[in-house]
C-alpha positions as CSV (number, residue, x, y, z in Angstrom):
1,X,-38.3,67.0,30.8
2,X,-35.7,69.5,33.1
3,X,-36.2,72.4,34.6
4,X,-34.0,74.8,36.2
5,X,-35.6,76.5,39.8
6,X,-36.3,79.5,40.3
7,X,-33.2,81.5,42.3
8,X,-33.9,85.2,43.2
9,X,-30.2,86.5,43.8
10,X,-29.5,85.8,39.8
11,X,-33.4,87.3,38.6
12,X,-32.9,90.5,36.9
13,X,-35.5,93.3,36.4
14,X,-36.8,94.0,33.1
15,X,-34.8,97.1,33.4
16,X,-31.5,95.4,33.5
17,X,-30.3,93.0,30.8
18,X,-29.1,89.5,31.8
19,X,-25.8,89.0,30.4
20,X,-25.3,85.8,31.7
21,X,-22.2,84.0,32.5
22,X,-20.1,81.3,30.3
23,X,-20.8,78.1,32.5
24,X,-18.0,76.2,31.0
25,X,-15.3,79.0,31.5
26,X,-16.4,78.9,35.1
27,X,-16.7,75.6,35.7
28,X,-13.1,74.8,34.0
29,X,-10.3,73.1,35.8
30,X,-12.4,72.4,38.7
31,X,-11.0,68.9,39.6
32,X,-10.2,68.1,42.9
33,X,-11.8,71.5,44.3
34,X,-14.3,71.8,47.0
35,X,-16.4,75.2,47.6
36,X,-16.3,77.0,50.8
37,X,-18.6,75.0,52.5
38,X,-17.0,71.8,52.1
39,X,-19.0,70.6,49.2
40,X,-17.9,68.7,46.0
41,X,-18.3,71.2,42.9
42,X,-19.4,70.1,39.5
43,X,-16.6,70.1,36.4
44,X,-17.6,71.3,32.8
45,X,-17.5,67.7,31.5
46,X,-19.6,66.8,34.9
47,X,-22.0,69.9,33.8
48,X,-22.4,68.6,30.3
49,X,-22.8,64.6,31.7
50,X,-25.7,66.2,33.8
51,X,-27.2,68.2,31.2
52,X,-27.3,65.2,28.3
53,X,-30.0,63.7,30.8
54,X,-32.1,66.1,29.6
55,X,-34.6,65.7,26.3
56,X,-33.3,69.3,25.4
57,X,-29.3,69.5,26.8
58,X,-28.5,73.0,25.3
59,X,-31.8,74.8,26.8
60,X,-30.4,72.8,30.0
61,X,-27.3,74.7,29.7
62,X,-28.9,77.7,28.7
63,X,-30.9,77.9,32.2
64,X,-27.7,76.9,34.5
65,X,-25.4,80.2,32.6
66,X,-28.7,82.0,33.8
67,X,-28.8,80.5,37.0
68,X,-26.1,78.9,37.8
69,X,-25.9,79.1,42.1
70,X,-29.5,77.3,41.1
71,X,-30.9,73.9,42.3
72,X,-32.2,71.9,38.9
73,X,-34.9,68.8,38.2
74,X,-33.5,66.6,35.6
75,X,-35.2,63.2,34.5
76,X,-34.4,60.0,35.6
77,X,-34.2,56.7,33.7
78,X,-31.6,57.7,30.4
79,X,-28.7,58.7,31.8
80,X,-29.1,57.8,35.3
81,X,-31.0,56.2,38.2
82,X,-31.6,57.3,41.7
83,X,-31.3,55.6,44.9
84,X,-32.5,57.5,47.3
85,X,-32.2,56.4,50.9
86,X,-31.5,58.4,54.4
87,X,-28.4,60.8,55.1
88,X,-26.8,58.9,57.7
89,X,-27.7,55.4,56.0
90,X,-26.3,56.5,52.4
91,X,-23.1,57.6,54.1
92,X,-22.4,54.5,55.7
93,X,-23.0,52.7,52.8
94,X,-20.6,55.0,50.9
95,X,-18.2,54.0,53.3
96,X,-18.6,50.4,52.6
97,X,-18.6,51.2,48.8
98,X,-14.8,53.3,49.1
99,X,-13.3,50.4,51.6
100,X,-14.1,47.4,50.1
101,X,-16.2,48.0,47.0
102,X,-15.7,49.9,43.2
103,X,-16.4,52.8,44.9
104,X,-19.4,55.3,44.1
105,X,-20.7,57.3,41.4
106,X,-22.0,61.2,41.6
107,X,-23.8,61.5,45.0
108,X,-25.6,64.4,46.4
109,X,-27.9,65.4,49.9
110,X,-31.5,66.8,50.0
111,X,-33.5,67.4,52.8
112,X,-31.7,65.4,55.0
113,X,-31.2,62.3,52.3
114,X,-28.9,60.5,50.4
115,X,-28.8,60.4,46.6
116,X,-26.6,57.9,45.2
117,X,-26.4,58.5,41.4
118,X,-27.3,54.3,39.6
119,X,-27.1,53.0,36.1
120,X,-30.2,53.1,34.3
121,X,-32.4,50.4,34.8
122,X,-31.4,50.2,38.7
123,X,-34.8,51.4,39.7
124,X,-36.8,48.3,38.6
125,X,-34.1,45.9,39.7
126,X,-33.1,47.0,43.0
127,X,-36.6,46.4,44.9
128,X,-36.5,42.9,43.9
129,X,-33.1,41.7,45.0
130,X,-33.8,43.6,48.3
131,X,-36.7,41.6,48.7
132,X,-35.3,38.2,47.5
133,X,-32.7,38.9,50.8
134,X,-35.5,39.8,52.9
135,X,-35.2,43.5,53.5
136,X,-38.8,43.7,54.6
137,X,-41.7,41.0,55.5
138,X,-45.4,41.1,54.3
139,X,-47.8,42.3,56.2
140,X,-51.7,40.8,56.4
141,X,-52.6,43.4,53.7
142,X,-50.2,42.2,51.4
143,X,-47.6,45.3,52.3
144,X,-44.2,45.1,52.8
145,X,-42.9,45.9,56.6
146,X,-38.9,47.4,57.2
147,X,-37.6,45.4,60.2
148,X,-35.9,47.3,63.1
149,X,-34.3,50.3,62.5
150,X,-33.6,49.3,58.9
151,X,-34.9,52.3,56.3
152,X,-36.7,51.8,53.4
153,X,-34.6,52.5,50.3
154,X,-36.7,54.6,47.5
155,X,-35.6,54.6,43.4
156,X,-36.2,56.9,41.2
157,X,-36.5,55.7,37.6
158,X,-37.9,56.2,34.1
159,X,-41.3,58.5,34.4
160,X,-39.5,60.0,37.9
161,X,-37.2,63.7,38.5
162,X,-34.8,64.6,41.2
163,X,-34.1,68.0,42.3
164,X,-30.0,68.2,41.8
165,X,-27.7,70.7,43.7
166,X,-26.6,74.0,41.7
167,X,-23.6,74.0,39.9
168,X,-21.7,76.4,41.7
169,X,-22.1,77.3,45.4
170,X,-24.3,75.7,47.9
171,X,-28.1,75.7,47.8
172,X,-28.1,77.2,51.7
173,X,-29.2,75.3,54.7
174,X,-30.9,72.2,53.9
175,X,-30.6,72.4,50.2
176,X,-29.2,70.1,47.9
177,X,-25.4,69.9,47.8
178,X,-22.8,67.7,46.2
179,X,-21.1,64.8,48.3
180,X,-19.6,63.8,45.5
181,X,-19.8,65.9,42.2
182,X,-19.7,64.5,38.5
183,X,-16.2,65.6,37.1
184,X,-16.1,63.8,34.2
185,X,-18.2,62.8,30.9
186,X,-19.0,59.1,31.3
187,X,-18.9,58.6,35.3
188,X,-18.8,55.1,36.2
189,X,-22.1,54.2,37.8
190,X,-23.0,51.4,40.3
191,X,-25.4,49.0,39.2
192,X,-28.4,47.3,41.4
193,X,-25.9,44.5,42.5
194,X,-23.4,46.9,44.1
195,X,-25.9,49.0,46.0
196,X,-27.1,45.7,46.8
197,X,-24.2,44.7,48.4
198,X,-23.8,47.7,50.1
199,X,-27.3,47.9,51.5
200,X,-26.6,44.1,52.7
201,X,-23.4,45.1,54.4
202,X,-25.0,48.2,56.0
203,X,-27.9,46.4,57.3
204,X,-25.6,43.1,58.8
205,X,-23.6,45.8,60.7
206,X,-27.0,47.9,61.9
207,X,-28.8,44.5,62.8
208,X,-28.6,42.9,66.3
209,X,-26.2,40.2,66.6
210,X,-28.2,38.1,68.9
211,X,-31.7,38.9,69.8
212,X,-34.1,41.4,68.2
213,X,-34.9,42.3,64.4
214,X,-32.6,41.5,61.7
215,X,-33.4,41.0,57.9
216,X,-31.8,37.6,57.9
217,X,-32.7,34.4,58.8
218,X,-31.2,32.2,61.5
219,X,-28.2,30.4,60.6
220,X,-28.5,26.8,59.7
221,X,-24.9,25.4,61.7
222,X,-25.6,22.6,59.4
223,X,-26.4,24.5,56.3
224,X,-23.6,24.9,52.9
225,X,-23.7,28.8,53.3
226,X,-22.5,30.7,50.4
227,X,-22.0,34.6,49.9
228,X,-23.6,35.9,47.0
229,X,-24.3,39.4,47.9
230,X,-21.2,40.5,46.4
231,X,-21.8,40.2,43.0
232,X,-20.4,42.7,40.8
């Protein structure tokens, strides 16, 4: 399954032949770049990473050289995962993940989230170690209930899409855009134990550290207390 939206400054009338453009020649040599508007831009190996998530990853290509300033769905569970969690909650936890973790995988923003690119199989791991560390408590119906301030984080797996930023250019005000772009043909991906971590960190340093709501039990001063939310 991928689809490619549809963008109306690269439709041509019936009268005018699309030529097209060669995606690779214009993604080339693109490392390190950034567009005008401060977002990461995608490589050709990023381009071709992107497009093997796709059942059919040369009609992929075909539709980006047709509309390549265009915002694209590709599939979730093959290639990559999603964790999808707010704008300002996903960049603090990118912070922790370049200061003291591995460090990140592709990320991008849509409609005022975050979405941190996961290995596959992230999406049916994650809830459950957020819940073993008491992200949430249950409810009388049997639902799970974010404490505080604390956002809910959402993953996207096998039988799910994501809308991904355009290859080239920026998707306009509140479209999707790169944070950071895939530049190469096998990123490294974080697994369900780093964004674990992260989460954990993020939510320590958002939690009050007396009174109030906090995801974590009271410490025991008598209690063996060992760290294991930094598994990698």
């Amino acid at each position: 399954m991928s689809a490619w939206l549809n963008d109306e400054t690269t439709l041509r009338t019936a009268a005018t032949p699309h030529l097209g453009v060669d995606i690779f020649a214009l993604l080339r040599d693109r490392v390190g770049h950034r567009a005008d508007d401060g977002a990461a831009v995608v490589t050709a190996s990023g381009a071709a990473w992107l497009a093997g998530a796709s059942s059919h990853p040369r009609g992929t290509l075909s539709q980006w050289e047709a509309h390549p300033s265009a915002p694209g769905v590709l599939p979730c569970g093959s290639t990559f995962d999603i964790v999808n969690v707010p704008a300002l909650f996903g960049r603090r936890m990118l912070e922790r993940l370049w200061a003291e973790g591995p460090g990140s995988g592709p990320v991008a923003t849509h409609r005022g989230r975050m979405l941190l690119f996961a290995s596959p199989g992230t999406a049916q791991r994650l809830p459950s170690l957020l819940a073993w560390e008491e992200w949430g408590t249950a409810g009388a119906d049997g639902a799970r209930r974010h404490q505080g301030d604390l956002p809910p984080v959402l993953c996207h797996g096998t039988g799910d899409a994501v809308t991904v930023p355009p290859l080239t250019g920026g998707a306009g005000a509140g479209g999707p855009r790169w944070v950071v772009a895939p530049d190469t043909r096998n990123p490294w991906l974080p697994g369900p134990d780093v964004l674990l971590w992260a989460c954990v960190r993020v939510g320590r340093s958002a939690a009050p550290s007396t009174t109030g709501n906090s995801i974590f039990p009271p410490a025991d001063p008598g209690a063996n207390v060992y760290d294991v939310t930094r598994r990698r």
